[in-house]
C-alpha positions in Angstrom: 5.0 1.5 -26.9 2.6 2.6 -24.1 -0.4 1.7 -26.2 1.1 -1.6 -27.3 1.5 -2.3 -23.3 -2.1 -1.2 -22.7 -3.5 -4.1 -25.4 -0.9 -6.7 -23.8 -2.5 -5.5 -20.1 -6.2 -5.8 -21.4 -5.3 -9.1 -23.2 -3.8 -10.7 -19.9 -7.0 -8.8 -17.9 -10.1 -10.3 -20.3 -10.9 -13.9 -21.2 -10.6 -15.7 -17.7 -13.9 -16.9 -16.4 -16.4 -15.3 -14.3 -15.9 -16.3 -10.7 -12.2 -16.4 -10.5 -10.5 -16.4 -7.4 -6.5 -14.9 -6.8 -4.1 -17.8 -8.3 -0.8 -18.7 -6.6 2.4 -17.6 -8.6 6.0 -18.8 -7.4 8.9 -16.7 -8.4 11.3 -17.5 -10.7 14.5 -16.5 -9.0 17.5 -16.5 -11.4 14.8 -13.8 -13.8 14.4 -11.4 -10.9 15.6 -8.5 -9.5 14.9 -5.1 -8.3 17.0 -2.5 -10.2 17.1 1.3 -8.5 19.1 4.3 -10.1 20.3 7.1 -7.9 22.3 10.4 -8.5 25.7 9.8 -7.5 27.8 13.3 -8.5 25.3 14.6 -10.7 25.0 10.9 -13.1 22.6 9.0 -13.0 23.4 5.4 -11.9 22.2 2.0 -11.5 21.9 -1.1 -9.1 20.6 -3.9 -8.5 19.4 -6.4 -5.8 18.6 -10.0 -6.1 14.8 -11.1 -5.0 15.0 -13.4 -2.4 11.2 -14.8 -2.4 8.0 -13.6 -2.9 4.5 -14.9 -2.6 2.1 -13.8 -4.7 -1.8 -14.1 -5.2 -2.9 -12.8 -8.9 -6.5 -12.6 -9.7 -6.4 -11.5 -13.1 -10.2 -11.3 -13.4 -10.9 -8.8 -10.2 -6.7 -7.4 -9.8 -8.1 -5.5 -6.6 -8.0 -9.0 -5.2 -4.2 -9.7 -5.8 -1.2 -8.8 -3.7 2.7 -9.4 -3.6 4.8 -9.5 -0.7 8.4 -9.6 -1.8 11.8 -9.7 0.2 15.3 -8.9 -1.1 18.4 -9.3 0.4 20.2 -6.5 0.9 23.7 -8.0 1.5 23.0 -8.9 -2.7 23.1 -5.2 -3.9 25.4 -5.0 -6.3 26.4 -1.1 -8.5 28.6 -0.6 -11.2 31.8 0.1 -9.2 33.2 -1.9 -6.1 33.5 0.9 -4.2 30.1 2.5 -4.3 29.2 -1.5 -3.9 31.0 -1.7 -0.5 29.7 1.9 0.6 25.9 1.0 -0.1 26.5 -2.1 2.0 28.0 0.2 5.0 26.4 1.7 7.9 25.7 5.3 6.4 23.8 3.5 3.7 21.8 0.3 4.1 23.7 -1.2 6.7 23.5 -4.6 5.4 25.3 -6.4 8.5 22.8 -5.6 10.9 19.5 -5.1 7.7 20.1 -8.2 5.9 16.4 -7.9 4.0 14.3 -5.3 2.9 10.6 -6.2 2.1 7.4 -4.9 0.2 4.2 -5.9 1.2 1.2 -4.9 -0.7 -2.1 -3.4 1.3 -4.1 -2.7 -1.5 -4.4 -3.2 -5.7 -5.4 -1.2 -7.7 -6.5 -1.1 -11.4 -5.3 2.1 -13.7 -5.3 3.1 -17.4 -1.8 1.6 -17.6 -1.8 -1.2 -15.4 -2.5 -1.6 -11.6 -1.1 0.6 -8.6 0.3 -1.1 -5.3 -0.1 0.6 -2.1 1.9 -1.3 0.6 4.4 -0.8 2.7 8.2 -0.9 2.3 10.7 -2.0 5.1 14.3 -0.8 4.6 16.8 -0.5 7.9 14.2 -1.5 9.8 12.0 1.2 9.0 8.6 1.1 7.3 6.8 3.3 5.4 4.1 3.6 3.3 4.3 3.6 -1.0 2.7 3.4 -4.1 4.0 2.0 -6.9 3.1 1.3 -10.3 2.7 -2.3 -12.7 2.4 -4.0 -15.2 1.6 -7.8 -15.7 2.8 -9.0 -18.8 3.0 -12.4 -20.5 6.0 -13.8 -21.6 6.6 -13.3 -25.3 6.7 -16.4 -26.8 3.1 -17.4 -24.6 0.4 -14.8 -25.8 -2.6 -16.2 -24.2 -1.1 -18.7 -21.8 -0.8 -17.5 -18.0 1.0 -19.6 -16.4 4.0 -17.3 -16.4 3.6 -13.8 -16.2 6.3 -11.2 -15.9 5.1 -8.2 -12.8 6.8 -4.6 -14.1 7.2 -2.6 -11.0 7.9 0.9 -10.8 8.3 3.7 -8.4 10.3 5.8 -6.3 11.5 6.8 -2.5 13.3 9.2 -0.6 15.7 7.3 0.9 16.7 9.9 3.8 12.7 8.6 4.6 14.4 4.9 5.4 17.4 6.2 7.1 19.8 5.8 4.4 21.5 9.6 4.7 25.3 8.6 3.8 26.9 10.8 1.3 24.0 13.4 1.0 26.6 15.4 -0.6 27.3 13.1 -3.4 23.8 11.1 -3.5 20.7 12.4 -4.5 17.5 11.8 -2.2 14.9 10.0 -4.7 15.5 6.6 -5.4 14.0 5.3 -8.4 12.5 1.6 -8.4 12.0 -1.5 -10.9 11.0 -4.7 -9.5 11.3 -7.3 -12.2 9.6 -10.3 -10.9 9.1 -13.6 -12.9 6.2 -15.1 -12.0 5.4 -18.8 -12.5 1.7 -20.2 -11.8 1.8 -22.8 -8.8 
């Protein structure tokens, strides 16, 4: 799988011209989301937020020239079970009401054996901090070679007592895993 990833990343990464220059993508709303799993009790679970917009500049001949700047809205986040819904919108957790977004904003690209790395920085209850995370661009499945719609794998993780989110420390584990799923359409 990871090798089969690497040959889709090199594919996407060779064959543009020389001389290229970072290429507008819009995002495709209804495809994306950021997904996070915590430790509630022990389990692992999941949830999800819906993007809210993004702007994006992909230079898929020099990546080091590309960066993503992507807002969620917090008051979206959505977990398996109502209750742990209406707790991670409350004011021990992210305090939606008064933190409607959260935001990444990329400082610097990077390319890696597997992909790229992001370091930017990532506002959550009004605090910012610095991460890294890791990606993948991928085509979609049925376009090979075409790049006008590219699907940006995101992965990483926080400490969310680092953001201010230190409700339930008792229940809820401190690293918060990360997958942004953007869909990515060429402007």
């Amino acid at each position: 799988m990871i090798r089969a990833l690497f040959i889709c990343f090199l594919t996407i990464f060779s064959g543009t011209s020389v001389g290229a220059a970072p290429v507008p993508y819009a995002l495709d709303v209804k495809d994306s989301e950021v997904v996070f799993f915590y430790t509630l009790g022990g389990r692992e679970n999941r949830g999800a937020f819906s993007v809210r917009n993004a702007s994006t500049m992909i230079d898929l001949q020099d990546v080091r020239r590309s960066s993503l700047d992507v807002t969620i809205s917090t008051n979206s986040v959505r977990a398996g079970d109502p209750f742990v819904t209406l707790a991670l919108k409350g004011p021990e957790l992210l305090a939606t009401g008064k933190h409607p977004e959260a935001r990444f904003v990329s400082k610097r690209v990077f390319p890696t054996d597997l992909g790229v790395r992001i370091a930017g920085d990532l506002t959550l209850k009004g605090i910012t901090l610095p991460v890294t995370l890791n990606a993948l661009f991928q085509r979609r499945a049925n376009a090979p070679t075409d790049n006008s719609e590219l699907i940006l794998q995101v992965t990483g993780a926080v400490p969310r007592a680092s953001f201010g989110v230190t409700g339930f420390p008792d229940l809820v584990g401190d690293m918060i895993t990360l997958r942004f799923v953007v869909h990515l359409v060429r402007e």
